[in-house]
C-alpha positions as a Python dict, from the first residue, in 0.01 Angstrom:
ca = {
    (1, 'X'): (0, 0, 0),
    (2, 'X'): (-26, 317, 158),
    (3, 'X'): (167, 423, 453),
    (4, 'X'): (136, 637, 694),
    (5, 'X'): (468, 714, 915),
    (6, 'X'): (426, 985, 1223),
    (7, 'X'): (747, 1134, 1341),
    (8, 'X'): (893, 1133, 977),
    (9, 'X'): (1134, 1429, 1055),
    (10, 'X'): (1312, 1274, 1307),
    (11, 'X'): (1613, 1085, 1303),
    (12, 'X'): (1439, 698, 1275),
    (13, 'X'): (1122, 797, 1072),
    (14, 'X'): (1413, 987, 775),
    (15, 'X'): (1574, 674, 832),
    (16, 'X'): (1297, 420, 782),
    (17, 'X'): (1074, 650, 493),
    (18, 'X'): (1422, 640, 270),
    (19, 'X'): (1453, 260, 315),
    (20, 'X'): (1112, 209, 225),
    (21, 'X'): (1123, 422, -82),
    (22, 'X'): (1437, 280, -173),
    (23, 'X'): (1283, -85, -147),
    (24, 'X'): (930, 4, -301),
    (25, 'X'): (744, -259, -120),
    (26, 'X'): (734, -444, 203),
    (27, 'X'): (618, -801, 299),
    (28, 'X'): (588, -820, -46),
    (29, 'X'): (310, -588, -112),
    (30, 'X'): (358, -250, -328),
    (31, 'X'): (418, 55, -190),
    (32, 'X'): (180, 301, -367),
    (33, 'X'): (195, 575, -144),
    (34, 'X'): (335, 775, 152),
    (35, 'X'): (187, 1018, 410),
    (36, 'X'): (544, 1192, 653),
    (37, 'X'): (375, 1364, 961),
    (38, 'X'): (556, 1536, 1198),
    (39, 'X'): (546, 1857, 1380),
    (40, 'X'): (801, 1993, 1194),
    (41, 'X'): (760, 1949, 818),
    (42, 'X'): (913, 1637, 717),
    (43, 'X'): (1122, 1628, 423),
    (44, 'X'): (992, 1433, 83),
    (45, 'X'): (1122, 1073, 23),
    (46, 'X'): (1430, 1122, -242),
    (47, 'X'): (1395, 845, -531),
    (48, 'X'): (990, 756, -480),
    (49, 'X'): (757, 896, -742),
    (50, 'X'): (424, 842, -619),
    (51, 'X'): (217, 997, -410),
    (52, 'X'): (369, 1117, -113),
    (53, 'X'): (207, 1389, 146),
    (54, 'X'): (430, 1574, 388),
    (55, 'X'): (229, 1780, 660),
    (56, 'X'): (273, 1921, 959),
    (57, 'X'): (59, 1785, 1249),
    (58, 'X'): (15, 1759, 1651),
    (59, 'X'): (-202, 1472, 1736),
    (60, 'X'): (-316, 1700, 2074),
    (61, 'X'): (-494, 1882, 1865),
    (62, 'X'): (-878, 1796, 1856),
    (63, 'X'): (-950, 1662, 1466),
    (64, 'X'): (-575, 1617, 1366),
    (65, 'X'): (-637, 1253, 1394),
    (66, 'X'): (-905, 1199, 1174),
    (67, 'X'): (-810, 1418, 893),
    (68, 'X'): (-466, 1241, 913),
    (69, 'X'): (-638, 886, 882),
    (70, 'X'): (-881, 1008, 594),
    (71, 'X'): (-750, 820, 365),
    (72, 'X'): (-699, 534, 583),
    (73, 'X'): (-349, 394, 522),
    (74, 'X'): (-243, 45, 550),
    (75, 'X'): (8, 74, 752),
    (76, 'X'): (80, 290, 1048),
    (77, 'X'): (403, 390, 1205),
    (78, 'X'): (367, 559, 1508),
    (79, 'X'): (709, 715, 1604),
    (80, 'X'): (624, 1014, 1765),
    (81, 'X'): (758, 1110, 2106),
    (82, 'X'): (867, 1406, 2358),
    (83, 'X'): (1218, 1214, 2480),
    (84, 'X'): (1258, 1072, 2832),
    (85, 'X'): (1459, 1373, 2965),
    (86, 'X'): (1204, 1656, 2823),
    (87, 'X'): (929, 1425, 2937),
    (88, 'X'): (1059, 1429, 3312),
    (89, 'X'): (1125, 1799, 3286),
    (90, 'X'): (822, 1860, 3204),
    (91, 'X'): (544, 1707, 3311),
    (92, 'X'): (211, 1800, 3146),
    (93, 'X'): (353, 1819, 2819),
    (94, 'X'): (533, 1423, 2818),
    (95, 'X'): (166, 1302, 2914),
    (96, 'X'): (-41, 1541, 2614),
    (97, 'X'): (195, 1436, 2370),
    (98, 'X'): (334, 1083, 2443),
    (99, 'X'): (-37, 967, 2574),
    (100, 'X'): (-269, 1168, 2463),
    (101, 'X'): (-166, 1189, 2144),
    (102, 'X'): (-140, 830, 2081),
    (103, 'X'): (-491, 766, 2256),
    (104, 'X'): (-571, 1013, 1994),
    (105, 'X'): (-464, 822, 1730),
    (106, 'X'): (-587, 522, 1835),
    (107, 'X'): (-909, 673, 1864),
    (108, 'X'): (-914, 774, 1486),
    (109, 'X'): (-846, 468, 1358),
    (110, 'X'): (-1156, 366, 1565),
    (111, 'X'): (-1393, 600, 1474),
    (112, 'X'): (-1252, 611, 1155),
    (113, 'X'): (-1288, 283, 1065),
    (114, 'X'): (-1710, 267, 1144),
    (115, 'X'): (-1921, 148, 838),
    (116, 'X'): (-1625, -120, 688),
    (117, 'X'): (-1332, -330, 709),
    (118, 'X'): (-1032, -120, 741),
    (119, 'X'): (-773, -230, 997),
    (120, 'X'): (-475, -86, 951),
    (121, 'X'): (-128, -243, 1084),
    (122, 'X'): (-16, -18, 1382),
    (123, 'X'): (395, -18, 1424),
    (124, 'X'): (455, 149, 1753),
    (125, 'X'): (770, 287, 1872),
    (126, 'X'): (812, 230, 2289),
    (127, 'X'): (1084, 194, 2507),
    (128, 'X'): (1258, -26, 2742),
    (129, 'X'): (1189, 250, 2975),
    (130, 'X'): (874, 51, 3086),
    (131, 'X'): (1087, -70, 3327),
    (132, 'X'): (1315, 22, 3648),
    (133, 'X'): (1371, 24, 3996),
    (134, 'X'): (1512, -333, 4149),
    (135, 'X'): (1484, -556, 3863),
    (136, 'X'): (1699, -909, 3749),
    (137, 'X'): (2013, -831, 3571),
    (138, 'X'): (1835, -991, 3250),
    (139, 'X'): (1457, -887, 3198),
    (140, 'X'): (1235, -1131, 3006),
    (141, 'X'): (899, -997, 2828),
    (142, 'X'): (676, -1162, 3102),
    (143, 'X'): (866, -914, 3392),
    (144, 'X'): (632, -681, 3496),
    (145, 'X'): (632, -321, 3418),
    (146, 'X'): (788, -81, 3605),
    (147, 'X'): (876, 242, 3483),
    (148, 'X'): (1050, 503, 3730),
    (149, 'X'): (1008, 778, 3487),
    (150, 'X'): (715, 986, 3317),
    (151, 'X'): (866, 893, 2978),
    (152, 'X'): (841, 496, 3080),
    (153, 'X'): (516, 543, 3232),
    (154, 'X'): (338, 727, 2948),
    (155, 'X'): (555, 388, 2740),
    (156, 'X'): (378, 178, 2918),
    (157, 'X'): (3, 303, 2943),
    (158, 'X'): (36, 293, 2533),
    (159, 'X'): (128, -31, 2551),
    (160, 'X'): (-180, -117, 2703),
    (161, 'X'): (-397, 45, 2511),
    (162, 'X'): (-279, -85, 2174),
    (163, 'X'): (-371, -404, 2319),
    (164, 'X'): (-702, -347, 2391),
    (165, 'X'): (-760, -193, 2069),
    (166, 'X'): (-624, -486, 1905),
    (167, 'X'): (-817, -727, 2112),
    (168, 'X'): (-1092, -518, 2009),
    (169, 'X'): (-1010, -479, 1649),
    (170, 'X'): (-986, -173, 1570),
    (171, 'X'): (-644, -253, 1435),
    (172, 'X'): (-418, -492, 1407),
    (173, 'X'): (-97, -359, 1678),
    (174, 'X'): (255, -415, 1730),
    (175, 'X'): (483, -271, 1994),
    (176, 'X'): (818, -298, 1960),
    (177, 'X'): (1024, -217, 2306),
    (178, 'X'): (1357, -50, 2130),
    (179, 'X'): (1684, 1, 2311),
    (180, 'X'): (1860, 325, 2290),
    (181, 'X'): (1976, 391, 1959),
    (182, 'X'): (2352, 399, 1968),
    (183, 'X'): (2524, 609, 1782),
    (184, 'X'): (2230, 850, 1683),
    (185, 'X'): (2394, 1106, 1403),
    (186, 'X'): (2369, 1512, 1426),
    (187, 'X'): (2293, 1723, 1699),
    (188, 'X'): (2235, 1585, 2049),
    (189, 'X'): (1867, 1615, 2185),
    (190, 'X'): (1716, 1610, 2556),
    (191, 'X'): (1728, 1233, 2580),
    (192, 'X'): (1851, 1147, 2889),
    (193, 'X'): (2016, 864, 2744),
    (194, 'X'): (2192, 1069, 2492),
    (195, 'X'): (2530, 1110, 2601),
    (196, 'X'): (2522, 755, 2499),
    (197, 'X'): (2556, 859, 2092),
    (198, 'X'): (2736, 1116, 2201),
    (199, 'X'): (3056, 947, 2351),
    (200, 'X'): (3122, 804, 2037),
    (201, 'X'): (2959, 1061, 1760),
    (202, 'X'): (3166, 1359, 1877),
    (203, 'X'): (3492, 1170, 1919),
    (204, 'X'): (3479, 1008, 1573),
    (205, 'X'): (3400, 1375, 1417),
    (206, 'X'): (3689, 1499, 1585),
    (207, 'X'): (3528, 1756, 1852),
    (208, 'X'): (3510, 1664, 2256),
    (209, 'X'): (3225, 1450, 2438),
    (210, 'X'): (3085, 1469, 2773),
    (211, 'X'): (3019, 1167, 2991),
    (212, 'X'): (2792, 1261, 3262),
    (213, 'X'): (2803, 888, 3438),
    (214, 'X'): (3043, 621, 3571),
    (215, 'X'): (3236, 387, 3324),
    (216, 'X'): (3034, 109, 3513),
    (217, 'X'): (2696, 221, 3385),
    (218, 'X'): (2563, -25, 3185),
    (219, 'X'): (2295, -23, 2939),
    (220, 'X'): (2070, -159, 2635),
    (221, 'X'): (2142, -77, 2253),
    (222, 'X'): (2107, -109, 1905),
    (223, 'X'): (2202, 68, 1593),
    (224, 'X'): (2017, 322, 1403),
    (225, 'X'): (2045, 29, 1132),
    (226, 'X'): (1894, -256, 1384),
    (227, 'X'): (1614, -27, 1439),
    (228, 'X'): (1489, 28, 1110),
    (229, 'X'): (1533, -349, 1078),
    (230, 'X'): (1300, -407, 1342),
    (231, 'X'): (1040, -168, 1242),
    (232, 'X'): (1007, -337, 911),
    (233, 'X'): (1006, -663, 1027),
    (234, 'X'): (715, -570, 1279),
    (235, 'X'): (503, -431, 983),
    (236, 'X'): (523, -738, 779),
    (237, 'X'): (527, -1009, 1063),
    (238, 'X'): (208, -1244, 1115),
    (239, 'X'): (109, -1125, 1428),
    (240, 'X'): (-172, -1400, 1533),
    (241, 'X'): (49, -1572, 1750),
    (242, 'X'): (125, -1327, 1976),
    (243, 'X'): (-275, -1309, 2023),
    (244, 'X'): (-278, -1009, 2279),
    (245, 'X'): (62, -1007, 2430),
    (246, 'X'): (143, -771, 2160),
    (247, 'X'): (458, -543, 2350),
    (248, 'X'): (805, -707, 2314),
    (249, 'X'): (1131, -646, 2369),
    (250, 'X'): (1415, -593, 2087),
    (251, 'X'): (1738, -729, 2069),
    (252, 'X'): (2037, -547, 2138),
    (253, 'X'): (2375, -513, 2322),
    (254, 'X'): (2407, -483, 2716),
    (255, 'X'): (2713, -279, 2769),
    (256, 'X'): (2882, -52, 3017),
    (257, 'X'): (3025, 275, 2939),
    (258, 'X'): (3374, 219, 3002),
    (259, 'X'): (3263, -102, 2751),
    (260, 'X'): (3182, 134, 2466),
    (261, 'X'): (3503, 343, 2513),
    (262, 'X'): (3708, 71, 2477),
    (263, 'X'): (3556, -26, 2162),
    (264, 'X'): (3586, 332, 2054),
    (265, 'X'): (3976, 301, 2096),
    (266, 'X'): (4011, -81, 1940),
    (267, 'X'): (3788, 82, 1605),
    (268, 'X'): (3914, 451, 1588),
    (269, 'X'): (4209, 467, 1834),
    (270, 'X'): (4319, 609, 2153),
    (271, 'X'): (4339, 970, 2083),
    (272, 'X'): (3980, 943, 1940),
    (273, 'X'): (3869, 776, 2237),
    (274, 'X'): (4079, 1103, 2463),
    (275, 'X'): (3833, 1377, 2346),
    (276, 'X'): (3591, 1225, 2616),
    (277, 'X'): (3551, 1415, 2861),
    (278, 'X'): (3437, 1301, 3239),
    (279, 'X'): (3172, 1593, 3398),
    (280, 'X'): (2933, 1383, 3608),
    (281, 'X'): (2593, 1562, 3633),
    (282, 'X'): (2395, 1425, 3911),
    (283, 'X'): (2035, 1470, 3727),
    (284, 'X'): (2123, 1237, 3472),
    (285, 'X'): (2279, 954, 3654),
    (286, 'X'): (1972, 941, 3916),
    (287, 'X'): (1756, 873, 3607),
    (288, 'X'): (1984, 590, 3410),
    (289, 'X'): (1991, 439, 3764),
    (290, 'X'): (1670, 358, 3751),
    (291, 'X'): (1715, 194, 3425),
    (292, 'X'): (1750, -170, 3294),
    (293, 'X'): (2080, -305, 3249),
    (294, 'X'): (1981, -604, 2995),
    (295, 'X'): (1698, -782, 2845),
    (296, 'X'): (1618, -1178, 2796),
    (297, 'X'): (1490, -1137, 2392),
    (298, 'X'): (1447, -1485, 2290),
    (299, 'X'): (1056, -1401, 2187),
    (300, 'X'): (1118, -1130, 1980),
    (301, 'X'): (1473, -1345, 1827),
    (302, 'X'): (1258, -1591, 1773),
    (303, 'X'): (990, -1423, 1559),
    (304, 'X'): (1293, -1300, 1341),
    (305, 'X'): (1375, -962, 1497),
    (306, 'X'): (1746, -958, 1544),
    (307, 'X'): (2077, -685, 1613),
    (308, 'X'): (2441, -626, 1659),
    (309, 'X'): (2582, -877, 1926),
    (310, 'X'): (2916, -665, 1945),
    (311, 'X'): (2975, -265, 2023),
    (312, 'X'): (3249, -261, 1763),
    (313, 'X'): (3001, -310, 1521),
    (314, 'X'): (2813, -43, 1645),
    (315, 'X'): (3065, 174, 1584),
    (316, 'X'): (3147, 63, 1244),
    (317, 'X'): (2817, 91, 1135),
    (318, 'X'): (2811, 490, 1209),
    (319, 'X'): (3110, 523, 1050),
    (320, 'X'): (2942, 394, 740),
    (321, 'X'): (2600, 503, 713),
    (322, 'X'): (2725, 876, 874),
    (323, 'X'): (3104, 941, 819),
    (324, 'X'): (3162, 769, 484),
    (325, 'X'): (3360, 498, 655),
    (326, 'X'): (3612, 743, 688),
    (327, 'X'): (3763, 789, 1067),
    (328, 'X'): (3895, 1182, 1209),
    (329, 'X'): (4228, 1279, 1157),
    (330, 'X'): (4408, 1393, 1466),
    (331, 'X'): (4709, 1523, 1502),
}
């Protein structure tokens, strides 16, 4: 099997490329190869000694697309993103990378494909920022979308359009609606939801956090593990029966922010949990307002896809995977 995965250098595609080289297969089939794209120049899979290309790429650009697909992979992650706060910021860039990027892709599969039977397994990343504004306090896959942001809007046109060119196939689409990833490891980006990973990551290296929002905001998350989890799952799962309602919503935790602090202090303590600091910035909390506070998953739990059920073992899962399972030491 070859695969293909595009966002490689960032956090989740590293994440998912060294669990797939470290397993050597999924859904039982061989991995033979690997192609990392990114924008940046993705680093090589440690431990895998087959083929494996790493190139930089921007899917805007007119031909990227097809020279990507040339070999036409079996498998397709799409990962790929500007993030929800960079998005809103600015404007014309969110919609040339987040939609015409992907319509880009999509298109090279299509064109690509002309003259025989490839159809490649699509895997795409979107976001439970499809929806917002005045919505039920639990949000089940048949709610309508909503999205009060770019980011969730360019989400959600995607969505669509890998259904129609799975309907049509082209290829053979998944998208998988993921929470915020909670605790994300090193260096904060322009996610607006990142202050998130960033109440707990700076605290449990030792160094102050910011919290921009109210203890009471609550929100949607899984682990960095839980997501890799789902993406493999999606790749391997028998997709017929979802015939085209092919966007779903992962698992995860629905918690407030004075919830995840108080986890913080049962797992790490209470002078971990004192290096957060409160500076409420206006921008940010106008856009998690318009966010969901918690999803009804029982289609996705039911086709397999599953997560953390408690914020403590959120916690305790960055500590492993990032920290060595070793907690600060304050004095």
């Amino acid at each position: 099997m070859h695969i293909l995965i595009i966002g490689a250098a960032g956090m989740v595609g590293r994440k998912l490329g060294n669990r797939l080289a470290a397993d050597g297969a999924i859904g039982g089939k061989p991995i033979a190869r690997f192609t990392l794209a990114d924008v940046v120049a993705p680093q090589p899979l440690s431990g895998f000694t087959g083929p494996m290309d790493c190139v930089m790429v921007d899917l805007t650009t007119p031909g990227t697309a097809a020279a990507l697909l040339e070999a036409k992979p079996d498998l397709i992650y799409h990962l790929a993103a500007i993030v929800s706060g960079e998005a809103e910021a600015d404007f014309e860039k969110g919609y040339s990378v987040n939609l015409d990027g992907t319509r880009a892709l999509f298109e090279g599969i299509r064109l690509g494909r002309q003259g025989s039977d490839w159809t490649p397994r699509v895997v795409f990343a979107s976001s439970i920022a499809v929806f917002g504004g005045d919505m039920p306090e639990a949000i089940g896959d048949e709610y309508l979308l909503t999205p009060e942001t770019s980011y969730g809007a360019q989400k959600a046109i995607c969505e669509l359009l890998l259904s129609d060119y799975s309907r049509r196939g082209f290829f053979d689409g998944i998208a998988i609606r993921l929470p915020t990833v909670c605790v994300r490891p090193g260096k904060p980006n322009r996610a607006a939801s990142g202050f998130f990973s960033g109440i707990i990551r700076e605290p449990l290296a030792g160094l102050p956090a910011i919290l921009p929002v109210s203890d009471d905001v609550q929100h949607w998350m899984a682990s960095p593990r839980a997501t890799v989890e789902f993406l493999l799952h999606a790749a391997a799962l028998d997709l017929a029966p979802l015939k085209n309602r092919r966007a779903m919503t992962m698992p995860g935790l629905a918690i407030t922010v004075g919830g995840q602090i108080a986890a913080l202090e049962r797992v790490a303590g209470s002078k971990v949990a004192a290096l957060i600091e409160r500076e409420p910035d206006p921008v940010i909390a106008h856009i998690v307002s318009g966010w969901a506070r918690g999803f009804d998953t029982q289609r996705a739990e039911a086709l397999g896809f599953v997560a953390e059920t408690e914020f403590d073992e959120i916690i305790r899962v960055h500590i492993e995977d990032e920290l060595g399972g070793k907690l600060p030491k304050l004095g």
